[in-house]
C-alpha positions in Angstrom: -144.0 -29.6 98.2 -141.3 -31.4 96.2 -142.4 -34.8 96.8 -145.7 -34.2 95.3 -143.6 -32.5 92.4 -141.7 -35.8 92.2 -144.7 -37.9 91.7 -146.7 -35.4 90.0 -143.7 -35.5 87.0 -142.9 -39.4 87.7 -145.9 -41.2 88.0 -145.3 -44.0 90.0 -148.5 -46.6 90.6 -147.8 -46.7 93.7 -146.1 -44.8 96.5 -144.7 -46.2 99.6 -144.7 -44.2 102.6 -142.4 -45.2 105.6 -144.1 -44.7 108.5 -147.8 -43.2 109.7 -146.0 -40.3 111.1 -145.3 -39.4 107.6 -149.1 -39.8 106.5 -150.2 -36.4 108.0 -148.3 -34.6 105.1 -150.0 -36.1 102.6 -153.4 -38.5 103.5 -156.4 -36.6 104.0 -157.6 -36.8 107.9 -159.8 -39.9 108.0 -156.1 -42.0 106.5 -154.1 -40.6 108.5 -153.4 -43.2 111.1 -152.3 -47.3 111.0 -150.9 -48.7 108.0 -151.9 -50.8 104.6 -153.6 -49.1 101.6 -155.1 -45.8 101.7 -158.1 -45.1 99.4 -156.6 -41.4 99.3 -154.6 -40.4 96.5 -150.9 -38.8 96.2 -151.4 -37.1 92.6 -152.7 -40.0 90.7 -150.5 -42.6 92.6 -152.1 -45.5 95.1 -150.5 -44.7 98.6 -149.5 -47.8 100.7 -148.4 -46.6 104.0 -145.5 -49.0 105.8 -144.5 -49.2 109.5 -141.2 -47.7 110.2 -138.5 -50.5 109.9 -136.8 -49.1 112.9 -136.0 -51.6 115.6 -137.5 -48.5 118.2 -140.7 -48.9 116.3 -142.7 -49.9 119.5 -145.9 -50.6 117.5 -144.4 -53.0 115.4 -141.5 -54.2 117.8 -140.2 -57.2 115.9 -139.5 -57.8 112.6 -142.0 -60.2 112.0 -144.6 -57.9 112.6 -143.2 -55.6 110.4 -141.9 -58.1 107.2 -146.2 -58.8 107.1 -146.7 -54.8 105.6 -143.5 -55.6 102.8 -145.1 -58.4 102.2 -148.6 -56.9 101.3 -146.9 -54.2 99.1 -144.9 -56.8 97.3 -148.1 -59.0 96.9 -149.2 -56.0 94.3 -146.9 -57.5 91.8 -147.0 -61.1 91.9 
């Protein structure tokens, strides 16, 4: 899979992925639903999983409830 190529050759700390829908791909089964920090692995990068920042995004319908998930990922470096 290219992404896992991408990371494999970049080596980010971290890698953001936008939305759980996404997580299947790449989280092993017990991570592969909600959002946050996922003690699975993507290569050797920590995966933080974010809510879509789609304004359908029923689960996270306004932005406040979605700016609190940025805000955690941000939080990493401060």
């Amino acid at each position: 899979m290219r992404v896992r190529e991408i990371v494999r050759r970049v080596r980010p700390e971290v890698v953001a992925l936008l939305g759980p829908t996404i997580a299947p791909l790449f989280l092993d089964s017990h991570e592969r639903t909600g959002v946050g920090w996922k003690t699975t692995r993507l290569e050797s990068s920590e995966v933080f999983v974010l809510p879509n920042p789609s304004g359908r995004n029923r689960a996270y319908p306004g932005f406040q409830d979605k700016l609190i998930w940025y805000q955690q990922l941000a939080a990493r470096w401060k």
